[in-house]
N, C-alpha and C positions, 0 to 999 in steps of 0.2 A: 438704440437698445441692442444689449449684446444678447444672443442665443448660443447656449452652448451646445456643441454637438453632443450626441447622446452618446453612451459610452459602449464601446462593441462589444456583444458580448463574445465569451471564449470559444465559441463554434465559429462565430464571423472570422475571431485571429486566426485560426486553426485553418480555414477554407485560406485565409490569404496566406498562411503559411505554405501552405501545399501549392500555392502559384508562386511561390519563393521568395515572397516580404519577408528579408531578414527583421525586418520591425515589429511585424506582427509577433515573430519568434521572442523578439527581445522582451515586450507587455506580457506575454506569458509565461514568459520566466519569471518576471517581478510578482507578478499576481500568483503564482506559486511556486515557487521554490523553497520559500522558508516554510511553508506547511509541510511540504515534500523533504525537505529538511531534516524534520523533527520527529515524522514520522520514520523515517528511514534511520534517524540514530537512537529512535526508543528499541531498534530490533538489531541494531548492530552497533559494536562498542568502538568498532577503529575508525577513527576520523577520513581516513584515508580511502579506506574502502567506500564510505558513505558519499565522500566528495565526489569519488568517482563514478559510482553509482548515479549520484545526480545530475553530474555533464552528460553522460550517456542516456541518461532519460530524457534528455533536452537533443540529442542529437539522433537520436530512435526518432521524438517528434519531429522531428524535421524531414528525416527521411520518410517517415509514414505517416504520414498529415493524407495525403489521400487516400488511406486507408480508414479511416474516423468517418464512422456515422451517428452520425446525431441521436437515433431509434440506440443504440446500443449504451445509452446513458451520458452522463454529463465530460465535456472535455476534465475535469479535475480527476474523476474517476477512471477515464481512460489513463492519462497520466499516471495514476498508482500504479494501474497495473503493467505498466511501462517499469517503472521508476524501481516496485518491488521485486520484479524478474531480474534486473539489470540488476538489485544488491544481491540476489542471488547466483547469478554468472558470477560475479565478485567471491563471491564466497566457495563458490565450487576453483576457481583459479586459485583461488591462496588460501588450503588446506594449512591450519594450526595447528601445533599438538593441542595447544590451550582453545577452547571454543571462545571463537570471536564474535557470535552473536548472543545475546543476554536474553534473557525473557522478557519481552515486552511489556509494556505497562499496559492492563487490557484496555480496551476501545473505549471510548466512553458510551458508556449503556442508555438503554433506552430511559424516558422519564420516571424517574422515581416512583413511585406506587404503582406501576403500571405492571403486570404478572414478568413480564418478558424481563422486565430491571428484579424484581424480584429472584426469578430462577437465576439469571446468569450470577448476580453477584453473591448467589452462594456459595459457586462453583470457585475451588482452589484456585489459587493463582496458575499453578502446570497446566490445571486442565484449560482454564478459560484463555490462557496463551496459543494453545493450538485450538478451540474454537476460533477466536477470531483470527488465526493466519489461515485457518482453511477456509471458515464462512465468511470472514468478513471480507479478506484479503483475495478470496478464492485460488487459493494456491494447491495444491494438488498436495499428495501427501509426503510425497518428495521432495517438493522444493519447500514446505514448511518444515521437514525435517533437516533442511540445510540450515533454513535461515533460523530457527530451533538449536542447534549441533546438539541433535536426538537419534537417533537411531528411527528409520520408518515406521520400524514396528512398535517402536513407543509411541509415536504418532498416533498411529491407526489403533494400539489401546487404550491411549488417553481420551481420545474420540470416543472411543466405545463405551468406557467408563462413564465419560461427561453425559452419553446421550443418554444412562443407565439413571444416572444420577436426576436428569432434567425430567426424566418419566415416571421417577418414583414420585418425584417434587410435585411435579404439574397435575 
């Protein structure tokens, strides 16, 4: 009778990563990268910049594998915020005349009939693109105005507007 081993999960790869299993590295590249992928060219349109963005998210993890605590949420989620910083260093390095990040496609919302799915998908497209790069993505108001190519202070009024909008609604 065969037993199969059980399958590690992403904090186990993460702990072997930080004692320097390039293997461990590799399984979590496969188990996310194409989510990390997708998400990083729904907010930025040059192939190039996102490729890179994603090596560097993978080689950040490597370097700071011991820095990752488990209490601070799921290794996928550390990951973004890895992976979303690093499209933004990218994007403060190679200034376009043309904005190279596009308005993201918003997050997918909470369950259908439930008030939270109701407010947000009222809210415009502009506004509910900087909700989710600030609230979802936790980005500061700066680095969503990069990865935006907004001005901060449109940032911080579109917030202002949104939360205007969410309290007349709610």
């Amino acid at each position: 009778m065969c037993v199969a081993a059980p399958e590690r999960t992403d904090a186990d790869l993460l702990a072997d990563v930080a004692a320097g299993d390039r293997h461990a590295l590799e399984t979590l590249y496969h188990r996310h990268s194409r989510w990390l992928l997708a998400r990083l060219q729904s907010r930025c349109a040059d192939d190039d910049i996102v490729d890179s963005a994603l090596q560097d998210t993978f080689i950040s993890a490597w370097r700071s594998a011991r820095q990752y605590r488990a209490e601070a949420g799921e290794v996928g989620g550390w990951l973004w915020s890895i992976a979303v910083r690093r499209l933004i260093d990218h994007l403060r390095r190679h200034p376009d005349p043309t904005p190279v990040a596009r308005v993201p496609e918003p997050e997918p919302l909470p369950a259908p009939g439930t008030r939270t799915y109701d407010l947000l998908s009222r809210l415009p497209a502009e506004l509910h693109a900087v909700v989710s790069a600030v609230y979802i993505d936790q980005l500061t108001t700066a680095e969503a105005a990069v990865l935006l190519s907004i001005p901060q202070g449109t940032v911080k009024s579109r917030l202002s507007r949104a939360r205007d909008l969410l309290r007349a609604k709610g």
